[in-house]
C-alpha positions in Angstrom: -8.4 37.3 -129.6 -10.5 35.8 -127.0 -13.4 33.4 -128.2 -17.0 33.9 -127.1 -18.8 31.0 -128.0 -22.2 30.5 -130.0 -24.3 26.8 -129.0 -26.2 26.1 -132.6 -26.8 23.5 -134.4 -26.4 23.6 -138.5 -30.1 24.6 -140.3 -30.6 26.6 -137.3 -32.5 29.5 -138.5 -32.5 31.7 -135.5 -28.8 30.6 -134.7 -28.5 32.4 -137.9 -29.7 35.5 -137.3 -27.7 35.1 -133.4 -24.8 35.0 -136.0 -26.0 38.3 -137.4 -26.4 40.3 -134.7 -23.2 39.4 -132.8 -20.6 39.4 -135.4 -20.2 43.1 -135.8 -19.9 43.9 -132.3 -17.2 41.4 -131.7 -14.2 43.3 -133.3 -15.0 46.1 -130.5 -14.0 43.3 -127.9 -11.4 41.9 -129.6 -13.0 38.6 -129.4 -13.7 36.1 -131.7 -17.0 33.7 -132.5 -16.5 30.0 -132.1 -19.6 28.2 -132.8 -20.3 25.1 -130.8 -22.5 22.4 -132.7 -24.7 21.0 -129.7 -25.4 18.0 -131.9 -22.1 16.4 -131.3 -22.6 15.8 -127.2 -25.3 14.2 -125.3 -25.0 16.7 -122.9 -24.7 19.7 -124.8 -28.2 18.5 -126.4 -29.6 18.1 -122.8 -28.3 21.6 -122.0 -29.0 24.1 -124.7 -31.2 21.5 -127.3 -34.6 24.0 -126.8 -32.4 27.0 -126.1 -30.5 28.1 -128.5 -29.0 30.0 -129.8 -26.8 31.0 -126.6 -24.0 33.1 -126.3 -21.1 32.0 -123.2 -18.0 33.2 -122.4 -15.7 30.9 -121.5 -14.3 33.2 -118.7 -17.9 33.8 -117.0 -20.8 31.5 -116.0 -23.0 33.8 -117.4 -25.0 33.2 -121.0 -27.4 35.2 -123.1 -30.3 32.8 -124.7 -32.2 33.6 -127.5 -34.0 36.0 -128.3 -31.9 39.0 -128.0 -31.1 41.8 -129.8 -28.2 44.1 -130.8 -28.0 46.5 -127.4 -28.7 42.7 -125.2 -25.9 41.4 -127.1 -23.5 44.6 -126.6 -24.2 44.5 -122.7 -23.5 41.0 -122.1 -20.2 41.2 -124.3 -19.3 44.1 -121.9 -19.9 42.3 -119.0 -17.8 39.0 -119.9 -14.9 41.3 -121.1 -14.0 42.9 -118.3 
């Protein structure tokens, strides 16, 4: 399965619910969530540090920032897959 990454950081309360509303669509894209702790790279921090969550594809440049929902999430996993 292909990964679709998450940027978080741990005690991330709204990276939490990210995780919520994107793990049960993944299994109808055969992907997979890898989180990516933003904490552990100066540049990550600079990137996403007031952003996340984010959800990236590491096949497309595009991302979804938080806040999104359910049908936001399902589009943009459509888009990256094919």
């Amino acid at each position: 399965m292909k990964p679709v990454y998450l940027y978080s950081t741990p005690g991330c309360h709204l990276c939490e619910m990210a995780r919520e509303i994107v793990s049960p669509l993944l299994n109808n894209y055969s992907l997979r969530l890898e989180e990516v702790d933003i904490a552990e790279s100066d540049e990550l921090i600079e990137r996403y540090g007031v952003r996340i969550p984010v959800l990236k594809s590491p096949q497309h440049i595009d991302e979804l920032g938080w806040p999104f929902d359910s049908m936001q999430v399902d589009n943009f996993l459509t888009r990256v897959t094919v």
